[in-house]
Every structure is written in C-alpha cells, then in structure tokens.
C-alpha positions as CSV (number, residue, x, y, z in Angstrom):
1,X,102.8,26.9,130.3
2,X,99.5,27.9,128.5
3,X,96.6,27.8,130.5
4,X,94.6,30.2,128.9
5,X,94.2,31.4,124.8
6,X,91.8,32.7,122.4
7,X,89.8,31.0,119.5
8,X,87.7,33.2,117.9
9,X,87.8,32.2,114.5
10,X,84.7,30.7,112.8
11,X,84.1,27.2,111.8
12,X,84.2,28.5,108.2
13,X,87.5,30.3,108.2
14,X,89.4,27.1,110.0
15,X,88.0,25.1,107.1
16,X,90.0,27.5,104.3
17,X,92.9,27.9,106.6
18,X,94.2,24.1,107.2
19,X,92.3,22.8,103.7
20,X,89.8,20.8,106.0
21,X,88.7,17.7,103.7
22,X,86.4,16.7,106.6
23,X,84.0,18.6,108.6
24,X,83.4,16.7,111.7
25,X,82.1,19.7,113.5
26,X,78.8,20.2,111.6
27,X,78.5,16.6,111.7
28,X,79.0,15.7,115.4
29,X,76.4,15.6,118.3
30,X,77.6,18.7,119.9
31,X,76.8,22.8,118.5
32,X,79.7,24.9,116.9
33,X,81.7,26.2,119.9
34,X,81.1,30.1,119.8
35,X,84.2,32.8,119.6
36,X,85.9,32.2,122.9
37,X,87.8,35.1,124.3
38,X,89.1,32.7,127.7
39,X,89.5,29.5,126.5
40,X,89.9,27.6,130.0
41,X,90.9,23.5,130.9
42,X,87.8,21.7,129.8
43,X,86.6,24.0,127.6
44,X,85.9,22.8,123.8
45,X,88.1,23.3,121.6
46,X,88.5,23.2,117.8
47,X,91.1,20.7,116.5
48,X,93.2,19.7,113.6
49,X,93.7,16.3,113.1
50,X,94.2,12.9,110.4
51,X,93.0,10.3,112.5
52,X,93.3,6.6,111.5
53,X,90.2,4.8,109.9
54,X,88.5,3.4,112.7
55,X,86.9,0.0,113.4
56,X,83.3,1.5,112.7
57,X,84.5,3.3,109.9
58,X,87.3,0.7,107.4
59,X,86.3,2.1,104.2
60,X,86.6,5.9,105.7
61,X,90.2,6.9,103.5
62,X,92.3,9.3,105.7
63,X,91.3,13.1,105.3
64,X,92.5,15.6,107.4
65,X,89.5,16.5,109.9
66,X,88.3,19.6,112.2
67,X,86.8,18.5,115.0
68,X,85.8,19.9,118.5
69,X,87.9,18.2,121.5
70,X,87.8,19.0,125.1
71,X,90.8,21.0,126.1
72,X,92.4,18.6,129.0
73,X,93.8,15.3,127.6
74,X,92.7,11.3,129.4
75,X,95.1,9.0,129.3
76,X,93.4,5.8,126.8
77,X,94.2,3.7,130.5
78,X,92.4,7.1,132.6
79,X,89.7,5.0,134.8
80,X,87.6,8.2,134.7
81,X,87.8,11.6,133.2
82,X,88.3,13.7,135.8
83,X,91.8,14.4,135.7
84,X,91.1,15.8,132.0
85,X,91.9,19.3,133.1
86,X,95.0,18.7,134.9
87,X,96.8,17.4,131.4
88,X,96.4,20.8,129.2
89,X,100.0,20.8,128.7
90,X,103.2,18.5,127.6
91,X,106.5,19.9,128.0
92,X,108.1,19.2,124.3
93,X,111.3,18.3,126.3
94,X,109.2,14.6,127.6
95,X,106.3,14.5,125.6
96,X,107.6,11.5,123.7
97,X,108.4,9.6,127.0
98,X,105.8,10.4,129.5
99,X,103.2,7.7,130.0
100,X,100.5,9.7,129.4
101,X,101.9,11.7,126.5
102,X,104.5,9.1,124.8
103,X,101.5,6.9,122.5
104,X,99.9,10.4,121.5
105,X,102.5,12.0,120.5
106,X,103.6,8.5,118.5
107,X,100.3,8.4,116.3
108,X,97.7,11.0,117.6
109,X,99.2,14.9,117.0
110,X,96.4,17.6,116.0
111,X,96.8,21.0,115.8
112,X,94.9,23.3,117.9
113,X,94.1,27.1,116.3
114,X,94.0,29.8,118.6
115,X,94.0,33.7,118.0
116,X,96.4,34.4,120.7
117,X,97.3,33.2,124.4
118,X,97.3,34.8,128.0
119,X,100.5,34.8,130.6
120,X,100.6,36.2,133.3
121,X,104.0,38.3,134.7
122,X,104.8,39.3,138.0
123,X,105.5,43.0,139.1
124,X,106.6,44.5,142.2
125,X,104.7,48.1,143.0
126,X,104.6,49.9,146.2
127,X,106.1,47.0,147.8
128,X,103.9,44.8,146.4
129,X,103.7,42.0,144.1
130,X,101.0,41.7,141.7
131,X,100.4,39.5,138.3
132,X,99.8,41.4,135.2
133,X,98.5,39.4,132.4
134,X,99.4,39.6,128.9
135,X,97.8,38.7,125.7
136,X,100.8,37.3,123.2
137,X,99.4,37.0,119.5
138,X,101.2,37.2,116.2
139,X,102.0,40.8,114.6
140,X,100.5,39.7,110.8
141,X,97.0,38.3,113.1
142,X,97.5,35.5,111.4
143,X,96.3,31.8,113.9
144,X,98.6,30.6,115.7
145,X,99.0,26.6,115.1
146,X,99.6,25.0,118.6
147,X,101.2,21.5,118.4
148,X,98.7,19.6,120.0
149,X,98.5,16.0,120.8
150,X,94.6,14.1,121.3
151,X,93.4,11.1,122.7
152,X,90.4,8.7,122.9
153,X,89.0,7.7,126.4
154,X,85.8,5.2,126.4
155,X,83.4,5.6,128.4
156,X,82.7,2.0,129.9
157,X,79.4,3.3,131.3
158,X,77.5,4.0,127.5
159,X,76.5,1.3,124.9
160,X,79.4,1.0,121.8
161,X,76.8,2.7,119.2
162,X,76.2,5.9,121.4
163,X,77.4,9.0,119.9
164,X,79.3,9.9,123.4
165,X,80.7,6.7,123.8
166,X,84.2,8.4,123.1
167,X,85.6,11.5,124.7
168,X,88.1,13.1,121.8
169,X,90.5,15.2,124.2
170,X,93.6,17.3,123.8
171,X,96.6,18.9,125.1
172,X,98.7,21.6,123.7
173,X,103.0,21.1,123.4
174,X,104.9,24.1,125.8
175,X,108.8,24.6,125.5
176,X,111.1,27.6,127.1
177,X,110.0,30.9,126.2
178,X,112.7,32.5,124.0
179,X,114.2,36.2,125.1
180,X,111.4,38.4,124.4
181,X,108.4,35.9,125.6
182,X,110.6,34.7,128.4
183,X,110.5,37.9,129.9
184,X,106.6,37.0,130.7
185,X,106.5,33.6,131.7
186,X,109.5,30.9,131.3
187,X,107.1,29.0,128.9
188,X,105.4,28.9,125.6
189,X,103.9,26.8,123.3
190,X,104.9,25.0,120.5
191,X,104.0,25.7,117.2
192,X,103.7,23.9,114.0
193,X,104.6,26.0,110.7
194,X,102.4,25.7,107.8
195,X,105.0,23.5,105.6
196,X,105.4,21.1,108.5
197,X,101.1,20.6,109.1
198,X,101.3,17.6,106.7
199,X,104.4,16.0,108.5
200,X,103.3,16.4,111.8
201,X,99.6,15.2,111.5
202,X,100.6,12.2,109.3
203,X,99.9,9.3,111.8
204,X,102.3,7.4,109.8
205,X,105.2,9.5,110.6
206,X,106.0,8.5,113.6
207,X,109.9,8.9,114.7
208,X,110.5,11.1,117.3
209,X,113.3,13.5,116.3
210,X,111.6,14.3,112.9
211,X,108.3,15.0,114.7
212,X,110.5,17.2,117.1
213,X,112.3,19.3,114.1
214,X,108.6,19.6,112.7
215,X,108.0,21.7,116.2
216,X,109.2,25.5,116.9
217,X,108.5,28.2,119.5
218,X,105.5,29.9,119.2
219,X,108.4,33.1,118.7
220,X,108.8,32.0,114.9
221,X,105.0,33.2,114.4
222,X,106.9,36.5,114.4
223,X,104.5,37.5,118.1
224,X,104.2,40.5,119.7
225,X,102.0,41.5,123.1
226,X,100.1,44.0,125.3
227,X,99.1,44.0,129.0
228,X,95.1,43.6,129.0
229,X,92.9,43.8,131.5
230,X,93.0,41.1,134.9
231,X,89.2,41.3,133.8
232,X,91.1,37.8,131.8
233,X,91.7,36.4,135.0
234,X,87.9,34.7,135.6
235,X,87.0,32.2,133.6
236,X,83.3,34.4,133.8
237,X,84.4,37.0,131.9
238,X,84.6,36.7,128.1
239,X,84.4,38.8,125.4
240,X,87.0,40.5,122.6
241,X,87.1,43.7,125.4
242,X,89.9,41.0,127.0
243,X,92.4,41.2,124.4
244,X,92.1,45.3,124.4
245,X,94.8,46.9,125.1
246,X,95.0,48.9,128.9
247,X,94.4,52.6,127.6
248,X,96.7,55.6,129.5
249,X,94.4,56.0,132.5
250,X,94.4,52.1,133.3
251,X,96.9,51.0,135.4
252,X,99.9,49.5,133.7
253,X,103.2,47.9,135.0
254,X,106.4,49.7,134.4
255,X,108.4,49.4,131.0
256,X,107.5,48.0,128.0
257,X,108.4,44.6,127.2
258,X,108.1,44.4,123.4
C-alpha cells in the first residue's frame, strides 16, 4: 500500500511540470497546501485532473486542471464522509470492478504528484521485531506521478451555490512491489509515465485495458531508498529532516537493500 508520501513541490513548479492550463488552486476557497513532509489519509492533496464541463459551468472547454483534493476517496453513493480515509488506496488488480472504484476509474483518473513515499519493513534484532521505515523516491528527483482516481460527494446538508457544496476526493492506484521495492513492503503504487498523462486523464478514454497498459510500477521511475528516521511514524512530525538519511551513529537495520 501507500499510506504515507511527500509533496513538497510548490504550486508554481506543478504548474510547469504537467502544463497546467487551469489553476484551480489559486482560485478555490481553500489556501495553497504548504510543503508536506507526511502526507497522511485526509490530508489535502494537490491533484492532476481533466474533468468534464460541469452543469454550472457548459461553456467551460476541457483543460487539464490542478486542484487540491482530500487524500481518502467517498464513494458519489457515500451517505457521509467519514469513511474518506479508509479508501486511500485501489489495488490496480480490481480497481475497475470494485463498487466504489469501478465509475472513477471509468471517467474520473487524476494524477497525484508526490516527491517520494514511506514503507515501512520489518526487522528482527535481539529477538525482537521492529518496523524500520523507508523513504522510496526516484534517483533523477524528478515527481513521482501516482495514478490516482477522484471523486465528487455532495454534501446534502449545504445550499447548491455554496463553494463547499462538493467534496473533490482522491485515491492513489497500488500494485505488487517489484524485486527491489518488494523487499520493503509487497506493495507500490502505480505510476503514470509522462507520454501516457494525456491518455490516462482523457475522460473520454475510457476502456479498461488501455487505461491499464497506460499504468506501471512506480519501479519504472528508475527509484531508489534510505531508511529515515521512525520520527515519520507520527502524523505530528513534519519537516524535510524526515526524508534524511539515518547518519552512522543512528540506529540502522542490517544490510542494505538498494
């Protein structure tokens, strides 16, 4: 799975990166989200997406967008949000059949930057088993695009013209970890290379074993890794000191795995 990553790129940069044509972030109700170091469930998140004209908006043309979604997808049919941060993560091997993923992934992909992620891997010491966690980012430090998939929940409880009326969530595609990753945690996310980002956020393209080939291990990003501090391991702590590497007096588990 993914349950934790890093965004710490700026607004500004995402823009030149995935050739934003329009900026929904400095136009929404909400501030730019800061460099996050933990990105946790719930947590906002920037996101990539072409979203279909809505009813409010026929004349809008389709452009591809960056908004800010809640990290935890809700279900269109969800009779509350609460379970948001339960649905972080659809297993590329279902996503396209599962009730609460199968429409998403049919009209509503995004792609989610992030810096890097966290796993977690456990070691024996002494007897004792203990989880050392990892950061996993690519060599070139170039973003990482995670396939992601959004959805739009209405809140029944707020007037049609309020600028909350809609909660834009998200969740982020995991597959089997390949050899290296594997020997971390069994699973990885998904990643979407820079010729496919057209083919995959076209709304319009919508059958399910070309949106599959458009998919890849997050592996092809060319990734490496270090252990980091469990510092990572509270959603409190944040900061780029988490991604540092554990110096020689630190406590490290045995072997290196890249």
């Amino acid at each position: 799975m993914c349950g934790r990553f890093v965004s710490a790129r700026k607004r500004l940069e995402l823009l030149e990166e995935f050739s934003i044509e329009r900026d929904r972030v400095a136009d929404g109700p909400d501030p730019e989200p800061g460099p996050d170091y933990n990105v946790a469930p719930t947590r906002r998140v920037y996101a990539v997406m072409e979203p279909r004209p809505r009813d409010e908006e026929p004349d809008q043309p389709p452009a591809r967008e960056l908004r800010v979604v809640r990290w935890g997808l809700v279900p269109f049919w969800a009779k509350d949000a609460s379970g948001g941060g339960k649905l972080i993560n659809a297993r590329a091997e279902t996503v396209a059949v599962k009730p609460a993923f199968r429409r998403p992934f049919a009209k509503r992909r995004c792609i989610i930057p992030a810096d890097g992620y966290y796993e977690w891997q456990a070691v024996t010491e002494q007897g004792k088993q203990r989880k050392q966690p990892y950061y996993i980012y690519r060599k070139d430090g170039g973003a990482l695009a995670f396939a992601g998939l959004y959805e739009l929940w209405r809140d029944q409880a707020l007037p049609d013209d309020h600028e909350r009326a809609w909660l834009w969530t998200a969740a982020i595609i995991t597959t089997q970890a390949t050899d290296d990753v594997g020997q971390i945690h069994d699973r990885m996310p998904m990643v979407i290379t820079r010729d496919h980002w057209a083919d995959w956020l076209n709304p319009d393209n919508s059958e399910p074993g070309q949106l599959q080939a458009t998919m890849l291990p997050a592996m092809a990003g060319g990734l490496t890794s270090h252990p980091v501090s469990t510092a990572v391991n509270s959603v409190r702590n944040n900061g780029p000191e988490l991604i540092a590497p554990l110096s020689a007096d630190q406590e490290r588990p045995p072997g290196e795995l890249f």
